[in-house]
N, C-alpha and C positions, 0 to 999 in steps of 0.2 A: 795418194801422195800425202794427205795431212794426217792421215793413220800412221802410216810408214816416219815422217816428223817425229812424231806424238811419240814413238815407241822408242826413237833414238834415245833420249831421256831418260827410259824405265828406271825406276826407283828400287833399289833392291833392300830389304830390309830396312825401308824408309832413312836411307842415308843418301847424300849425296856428298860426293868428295871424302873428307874427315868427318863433314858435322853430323851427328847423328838427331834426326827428326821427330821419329813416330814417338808418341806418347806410351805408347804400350806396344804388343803385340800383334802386327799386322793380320788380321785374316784372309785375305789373299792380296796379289800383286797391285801394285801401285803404276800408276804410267802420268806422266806429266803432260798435260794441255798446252801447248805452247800460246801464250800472249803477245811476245813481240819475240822475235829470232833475228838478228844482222850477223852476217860473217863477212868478213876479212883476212884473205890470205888465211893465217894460223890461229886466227882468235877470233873471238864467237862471243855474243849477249846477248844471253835470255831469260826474260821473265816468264813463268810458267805456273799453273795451278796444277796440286795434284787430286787427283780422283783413282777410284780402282777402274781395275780395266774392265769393270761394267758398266761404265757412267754413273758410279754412287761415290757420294760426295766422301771423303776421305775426312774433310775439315768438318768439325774440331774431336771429332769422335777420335781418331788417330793421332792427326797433324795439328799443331798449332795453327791460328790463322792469322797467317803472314804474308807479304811479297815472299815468293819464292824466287830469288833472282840471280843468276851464276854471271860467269865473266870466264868461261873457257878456252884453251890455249891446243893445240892440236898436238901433239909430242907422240911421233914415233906411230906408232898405227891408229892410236884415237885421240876422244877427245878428254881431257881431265879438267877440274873445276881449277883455278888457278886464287877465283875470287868468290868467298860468296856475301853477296849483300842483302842478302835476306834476311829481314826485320819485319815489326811489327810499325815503327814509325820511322818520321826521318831523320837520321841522324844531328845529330850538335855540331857546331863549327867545327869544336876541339876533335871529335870524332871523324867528321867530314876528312879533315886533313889527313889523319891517321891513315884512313882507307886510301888518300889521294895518290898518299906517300907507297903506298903497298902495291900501285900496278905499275906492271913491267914499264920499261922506257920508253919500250918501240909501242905499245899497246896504242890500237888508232883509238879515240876518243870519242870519234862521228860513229862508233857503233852503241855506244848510249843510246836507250830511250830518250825519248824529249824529256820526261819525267826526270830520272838520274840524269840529265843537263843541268835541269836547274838544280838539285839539291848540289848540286856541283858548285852552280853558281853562286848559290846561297841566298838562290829564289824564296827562300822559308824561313830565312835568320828575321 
């Protein structure tokens, strides 16, 4: 089952959603480790590391190394990245807001990491 997880995520061309990731040239496929996963109804968070699908580290030869952390919404047969909060540090107030401003309405909030709670909170101002 945590293989079958792992692979919902695949990385295609080191892009997820719009952003595109890979530094260069992938030499083969990429698949995401899931770190924390919550779902709710039609929307979804999760932080995730990528690696290739041999267990060799992707980071930093390929990927930057960052939180890789989405904020997905279910729409029509899958899933689509709606948010993505993946950085290298934690956001600034002024930033914090901006992103606060950017999730849907109905989006439940208890599907945060404990982590992105507090940067929420402004556990790190």
């Amino acid at each position: 089952m945590e293989k079958r997880r792992e692979r919902l995520f695949e990385l295609e061309l080191g892009r997820i959603g719009r952003r595109k990731y890979a530094e260069k040239k992938l030499t083969k496929a990429i698949v995401l480790k899931i770190e924390y996963l919550k779902v709710s109804g039609d929307y979804c968070f999760v932080e995730c590391s990528p690696e290739f699908e041999d267990g060799t580290d992707a980071i930093p030869a390929f990927l930057p190394d960052m939180g890789y952390i989405h904020c997905l919404k279910r729409i029509h047969v899958g899933w689509h990245v709606i948010i993505d909060l993946s950085r290298t540090d934690v956001p600034d107030p002024e930033e914090r807001a901006r992103i606060k401003k950017s999730f849907p309405g109905d989006f439940p909030w208890e599907l945060l990491s404990p982590e992105w709670k507090k940067i929420f909170a402004g556990g790190y101002d």
